[in-house]
C-alpha positions as CSV (number, residue, x, y, z in Angstrom):
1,X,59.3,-6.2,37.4
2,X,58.6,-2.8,35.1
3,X,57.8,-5.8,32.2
4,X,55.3,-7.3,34.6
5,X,53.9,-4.4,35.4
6,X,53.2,-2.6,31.6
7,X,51.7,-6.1,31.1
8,X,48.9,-5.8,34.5
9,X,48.4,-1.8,32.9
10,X,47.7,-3.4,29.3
11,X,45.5,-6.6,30.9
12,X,43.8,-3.9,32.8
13,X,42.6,-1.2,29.9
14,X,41.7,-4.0,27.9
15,X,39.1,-5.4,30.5
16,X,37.7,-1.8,30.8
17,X,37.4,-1.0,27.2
18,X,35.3,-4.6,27.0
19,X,33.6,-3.0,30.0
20,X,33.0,0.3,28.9
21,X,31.7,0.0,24.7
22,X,32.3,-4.4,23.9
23,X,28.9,-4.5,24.5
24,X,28.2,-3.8,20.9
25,X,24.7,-1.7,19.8
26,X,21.2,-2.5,18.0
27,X,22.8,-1.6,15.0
28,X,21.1,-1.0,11.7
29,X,18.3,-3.1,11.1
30,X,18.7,-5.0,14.0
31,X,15.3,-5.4,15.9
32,X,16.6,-6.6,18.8
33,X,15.4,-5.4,22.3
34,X,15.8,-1.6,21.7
35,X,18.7,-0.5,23.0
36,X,18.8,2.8,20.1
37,X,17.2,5.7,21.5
38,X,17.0,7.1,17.7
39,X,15.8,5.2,15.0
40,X,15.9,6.2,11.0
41,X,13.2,4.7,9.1
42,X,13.0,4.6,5.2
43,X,9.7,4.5,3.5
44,X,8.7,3.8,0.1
45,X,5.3,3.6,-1.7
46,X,4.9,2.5,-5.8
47,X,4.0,6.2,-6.6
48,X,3.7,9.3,-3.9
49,X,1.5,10.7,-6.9
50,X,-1.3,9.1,-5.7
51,X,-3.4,11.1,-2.9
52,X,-3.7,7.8,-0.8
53,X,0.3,7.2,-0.6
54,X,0.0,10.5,0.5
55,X,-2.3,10.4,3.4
56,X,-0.6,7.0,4.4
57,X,3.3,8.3,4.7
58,X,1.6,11.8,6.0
59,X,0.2,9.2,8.9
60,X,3.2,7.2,9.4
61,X,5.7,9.9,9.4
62,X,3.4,12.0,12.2
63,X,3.9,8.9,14.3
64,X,7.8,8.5,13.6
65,X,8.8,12.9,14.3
66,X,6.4,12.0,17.1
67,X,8.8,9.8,18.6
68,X,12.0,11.9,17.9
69,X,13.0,10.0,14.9
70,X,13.6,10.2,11.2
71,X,12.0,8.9,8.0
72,X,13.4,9.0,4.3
73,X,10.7,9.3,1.8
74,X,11.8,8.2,-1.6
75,X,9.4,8.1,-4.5
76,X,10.1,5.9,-7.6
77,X,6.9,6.7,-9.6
78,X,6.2,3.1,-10.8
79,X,9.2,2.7,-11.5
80,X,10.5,-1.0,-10.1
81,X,14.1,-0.3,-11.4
82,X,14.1,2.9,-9.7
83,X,12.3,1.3,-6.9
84,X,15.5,-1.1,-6.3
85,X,17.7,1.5,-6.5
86,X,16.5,3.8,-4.0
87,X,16.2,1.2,-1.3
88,X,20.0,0.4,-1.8
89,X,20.4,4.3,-1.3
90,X,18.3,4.1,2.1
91,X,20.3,1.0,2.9
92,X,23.8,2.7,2.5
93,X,21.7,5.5,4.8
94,X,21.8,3.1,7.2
95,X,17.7,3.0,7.9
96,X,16.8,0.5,11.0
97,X,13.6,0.0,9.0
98,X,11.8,0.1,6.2
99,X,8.2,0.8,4.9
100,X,7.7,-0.7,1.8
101,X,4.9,-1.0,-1.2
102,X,6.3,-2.5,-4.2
103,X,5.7,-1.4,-7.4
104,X,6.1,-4.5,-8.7
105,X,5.0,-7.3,-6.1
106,X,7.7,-9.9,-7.8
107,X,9.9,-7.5,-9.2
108,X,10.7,-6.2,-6.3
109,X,12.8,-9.5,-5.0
110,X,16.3,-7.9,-5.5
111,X,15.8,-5.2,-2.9
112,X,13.8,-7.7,-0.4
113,X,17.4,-9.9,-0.6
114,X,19.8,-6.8,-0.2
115,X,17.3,-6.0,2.5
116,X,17.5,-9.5,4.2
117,X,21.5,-9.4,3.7
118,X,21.1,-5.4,6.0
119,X,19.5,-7.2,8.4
120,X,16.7,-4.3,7.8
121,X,13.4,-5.1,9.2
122,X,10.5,-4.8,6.2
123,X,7.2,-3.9,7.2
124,X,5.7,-4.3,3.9
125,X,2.2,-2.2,3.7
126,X,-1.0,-2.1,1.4
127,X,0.4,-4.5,-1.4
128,X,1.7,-8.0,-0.2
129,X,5.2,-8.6,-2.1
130,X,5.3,-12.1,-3.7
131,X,8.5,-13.8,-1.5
132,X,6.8,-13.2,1.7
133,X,9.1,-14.9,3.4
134,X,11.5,-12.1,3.1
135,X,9.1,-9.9,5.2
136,X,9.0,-9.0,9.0
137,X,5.1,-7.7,9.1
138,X,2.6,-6.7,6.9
139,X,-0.8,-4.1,7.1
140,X,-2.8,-3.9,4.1
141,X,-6.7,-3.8,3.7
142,X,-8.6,-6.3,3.1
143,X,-8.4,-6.3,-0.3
144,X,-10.5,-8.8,-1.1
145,X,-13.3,-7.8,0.8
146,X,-12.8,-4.1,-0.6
147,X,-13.9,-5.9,-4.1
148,X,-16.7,-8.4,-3.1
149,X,-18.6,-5.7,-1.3
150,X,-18.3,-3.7,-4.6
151,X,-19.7,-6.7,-6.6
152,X,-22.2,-7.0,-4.2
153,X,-23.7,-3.7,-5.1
154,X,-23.4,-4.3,-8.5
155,X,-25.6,-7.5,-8.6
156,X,-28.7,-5.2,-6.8
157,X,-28.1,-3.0,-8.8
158,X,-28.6,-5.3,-12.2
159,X,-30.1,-8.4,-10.8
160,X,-30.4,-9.4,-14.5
161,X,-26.9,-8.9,-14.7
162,X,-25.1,-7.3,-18.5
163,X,-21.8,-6.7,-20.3
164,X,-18.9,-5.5,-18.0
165,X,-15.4,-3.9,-18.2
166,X,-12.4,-4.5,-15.3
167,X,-9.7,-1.9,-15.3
168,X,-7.0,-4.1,-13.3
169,X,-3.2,-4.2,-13.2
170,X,-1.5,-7.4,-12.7
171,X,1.7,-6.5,-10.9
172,X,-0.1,-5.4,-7.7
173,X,-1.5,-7.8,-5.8
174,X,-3.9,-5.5,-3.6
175,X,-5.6,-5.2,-7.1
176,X,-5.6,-9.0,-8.0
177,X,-7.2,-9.0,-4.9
178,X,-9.5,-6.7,-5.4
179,X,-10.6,-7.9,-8.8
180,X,-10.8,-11.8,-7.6
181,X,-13.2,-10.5,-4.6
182,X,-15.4,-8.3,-6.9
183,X,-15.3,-11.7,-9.4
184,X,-16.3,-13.9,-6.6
185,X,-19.1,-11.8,-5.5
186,X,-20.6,-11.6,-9.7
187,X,-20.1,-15.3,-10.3
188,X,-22.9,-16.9,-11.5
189,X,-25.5,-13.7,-11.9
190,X,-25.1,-13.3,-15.6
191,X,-22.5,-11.1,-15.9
192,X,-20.2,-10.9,-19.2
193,X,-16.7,-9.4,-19.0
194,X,-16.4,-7.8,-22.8
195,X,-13.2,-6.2,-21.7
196,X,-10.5,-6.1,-19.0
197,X,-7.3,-4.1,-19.3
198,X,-4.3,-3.2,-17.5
199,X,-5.0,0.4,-16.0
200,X,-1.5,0.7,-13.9
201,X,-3.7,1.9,-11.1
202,X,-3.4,5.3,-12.8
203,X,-6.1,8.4,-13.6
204,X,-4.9,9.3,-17.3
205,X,-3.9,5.3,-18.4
206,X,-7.6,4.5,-17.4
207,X,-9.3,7.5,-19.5
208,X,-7.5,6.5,-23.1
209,X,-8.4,2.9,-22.0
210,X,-12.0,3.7,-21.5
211,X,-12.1,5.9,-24.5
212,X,-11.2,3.0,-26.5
213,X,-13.6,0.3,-24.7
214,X,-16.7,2.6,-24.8
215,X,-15.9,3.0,-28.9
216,X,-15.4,-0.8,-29.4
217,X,-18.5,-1.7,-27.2
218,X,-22.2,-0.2,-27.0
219,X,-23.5,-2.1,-24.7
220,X,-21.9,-1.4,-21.1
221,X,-23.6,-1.6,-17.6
222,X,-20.7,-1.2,-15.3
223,X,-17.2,-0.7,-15.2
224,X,-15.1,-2.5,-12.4
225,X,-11.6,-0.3,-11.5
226,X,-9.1,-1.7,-8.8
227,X,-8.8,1.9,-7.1
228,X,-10.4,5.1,-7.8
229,X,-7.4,7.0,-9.8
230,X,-8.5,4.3,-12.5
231,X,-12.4,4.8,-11.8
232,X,-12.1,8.4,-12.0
233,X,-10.3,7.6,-15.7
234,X,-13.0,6.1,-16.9
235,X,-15.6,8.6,-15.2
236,X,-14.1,11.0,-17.1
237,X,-14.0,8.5,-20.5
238,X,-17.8,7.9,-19.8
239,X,-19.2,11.8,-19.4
240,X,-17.2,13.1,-22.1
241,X,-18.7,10.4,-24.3
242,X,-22.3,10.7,-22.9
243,X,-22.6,7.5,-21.7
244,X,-23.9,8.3,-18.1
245,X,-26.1,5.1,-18.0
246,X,-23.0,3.1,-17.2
247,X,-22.3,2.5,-13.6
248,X,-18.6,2.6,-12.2
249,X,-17.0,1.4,-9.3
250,X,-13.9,1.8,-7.7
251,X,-11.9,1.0,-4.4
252,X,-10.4,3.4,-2.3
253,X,-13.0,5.3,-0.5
254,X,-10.7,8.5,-1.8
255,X,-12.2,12.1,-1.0
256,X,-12.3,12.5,-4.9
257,X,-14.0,9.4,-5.2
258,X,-16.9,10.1,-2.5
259,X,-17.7,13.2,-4.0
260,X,-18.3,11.9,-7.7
261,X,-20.7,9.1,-5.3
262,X,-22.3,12.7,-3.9
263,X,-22.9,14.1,-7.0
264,X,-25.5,11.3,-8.0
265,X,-23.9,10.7,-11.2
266,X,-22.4,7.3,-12.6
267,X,-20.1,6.6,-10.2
268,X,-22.0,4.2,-7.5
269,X,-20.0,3.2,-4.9
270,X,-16.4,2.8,-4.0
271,X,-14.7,-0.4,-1.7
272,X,-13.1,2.2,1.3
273,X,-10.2,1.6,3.0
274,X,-8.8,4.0,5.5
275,X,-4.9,5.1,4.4
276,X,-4.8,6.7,7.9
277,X,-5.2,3.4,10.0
278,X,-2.8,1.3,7.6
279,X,0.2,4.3,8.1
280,X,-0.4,4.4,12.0
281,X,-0.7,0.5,12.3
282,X,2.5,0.2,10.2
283,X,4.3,2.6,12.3
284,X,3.1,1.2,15.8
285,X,4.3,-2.5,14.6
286,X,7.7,-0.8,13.1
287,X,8.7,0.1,16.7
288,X,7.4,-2.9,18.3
289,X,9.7,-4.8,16.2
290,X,12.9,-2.6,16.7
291,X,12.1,-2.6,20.4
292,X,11.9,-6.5,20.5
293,X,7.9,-6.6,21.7
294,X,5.7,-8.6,20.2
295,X,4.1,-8.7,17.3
296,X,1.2,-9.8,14.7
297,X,3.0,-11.3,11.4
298,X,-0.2,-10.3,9.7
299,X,-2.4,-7.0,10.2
300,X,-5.7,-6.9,8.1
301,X,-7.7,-3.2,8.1
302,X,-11.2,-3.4,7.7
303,X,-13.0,-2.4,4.6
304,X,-16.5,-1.5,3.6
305,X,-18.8,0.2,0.8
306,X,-19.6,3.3,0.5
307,X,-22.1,4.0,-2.1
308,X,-25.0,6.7,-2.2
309,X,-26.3,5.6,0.8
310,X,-23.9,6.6,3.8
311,X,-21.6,8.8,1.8
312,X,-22.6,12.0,3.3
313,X,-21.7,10.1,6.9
314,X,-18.0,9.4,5.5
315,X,-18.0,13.4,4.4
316,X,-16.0,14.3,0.9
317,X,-13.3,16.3,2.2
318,X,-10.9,13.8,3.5
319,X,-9.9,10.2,4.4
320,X,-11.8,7.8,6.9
């Protein structure tokens, strides 16, 4: 009888364990239906030295303390390698989801499969990583746009068309982009591309590039830059070697950018995007996915000119 007994006792705090906590959680990563009340978020951009990565965590990260929650910002500086290895760090940190712009859009494919293996949610921002399939959302500009209204501008400007330079950097897609709208928009108007170089997307890469370019060619009428870090390179390049009557564009929209645009001088226009909307987008669809709403796959941000004309109504002193 006591045998029988310990066995109904055993039966019975087994059923209420199950009861009480065999429900299991969300878990890390998990997305589904929001049972976590606190979520950890990891975010990673190719370099936080660049004022819109900035802006664009600063937006997300307002969104996420908002909420009560926590976000790991990790900065690998262009540096893919590094890149990988801080995203296994946020992994073993057990983030629910990550924020991520690669540095290198194929390069990047180790950390998308340890991230798939986490069962992490990526919402991949700005720069579209090459194995898509590994990713849960993106919001990025439209890239493409951002460099075909650029060219657009270029071709009133020098409806007889003339030698150009592209400052572009292959292993970020939001710059092939960039470059394959702008090319689009210039096809067939007489323009000659006498040079185009890998930049990196960076200020002081695009100034000894420039340097170079201006002393192997005379005769320049624009230079094309994939974001305004390299445009404000080769601004620099160009006034220091007096060659104001060459025209530069970049894309960005940055407050740096929109105030060289003020200023009159050879920097005409720039293909804006808005860092702000792409941080807040990316955080809204983060917690729609952890919460187990619904969702767009794909987000596109508008973008626009802005050249001499309706600077002033953007204002210098920050992000649209």
């Amino acid at each position: 009888m006591k045998k029988l007994l310990s066995l109904v006792c055993i039966v019975a705090l087994v059923v209420l364990s199950a009861a009480c906590g065999g429900g299991g959680s969300s878990g890390s990563g998990s997305g589904g239906g929001g049972s976590k009340d606190h979520f950890v978020f990891g975010y990673t951009s190719m370099t936080q030295n660049n004022p819109f990565f900035i802006v664009l965590e600063k937006a997300i990260r307002e969104k996420v303390e908002a909420n009560g929650d926590e976000m790991i910002t990790l900065n690998p500086a262009m540096d893919v390698a590094l890149q990988i290895n801080q995203i296994e760090d946020m992994i073993a940190q057990g983030i629910d989801a990550i924020f991520l712009n690669p540095v290198d859009w194929e390069g990047i494919r180790p950390a998308l499969q340890m991230l798939k293996e986490a069962g992490i949610p990526i919402i991949n921002y700005d720069t579209e990583v090459k194995d898509f399939e590994y990713v849960t959302a993106y919001v990025g500009s439209d890239n493409k746009n951002a460099g075909r209204v650029v060219g657009e501008d270029l071709v009133k400007r020098f409806p007889n068309g003339g030698n150009i330079v592209i400052l572009d950097s292959p292993t970020m897609n939001s710059i092939n982009d960039r470059v394959a709208g702008f090319l689009e928009a210039i096809e067939g108007k007489n323009f000659t591309i006498v040079a185009q170089q890998d930049a990196k997307g960076d200020l002081e890469t695009a100034l000894g590039i420039t340097e170079d370019i201006l002393q192997a060619h005379s005769d320049i009428t624009a230079i094309f830059a994939g974001n305004d870090p390299s445009a404000l390179g080769a601004l620099a390049a160009v006034k220091a070697a007096n060659r104001l009557e060459i025209a530069i564009y970049g894309v960005d929209g940055s407050p740096d950018a929109k105030a060289a645009i003020a200023e009159g001088g050879p920097f005409k226009g720039s293909g804006a995007q808005s860092p702000i909307s792409i941080g807040q987008i990316s955080a809204d669809i983060a917690y729609k996915i952890l919460r187990g709403e619904s969702y767009e796959k794909r987000t596109p941000v508008e973008t626009f000119l802005i050249n001499e004309d309706n600077v002033q109504e953007y204002g210098v002193d920050g992000w649209q």
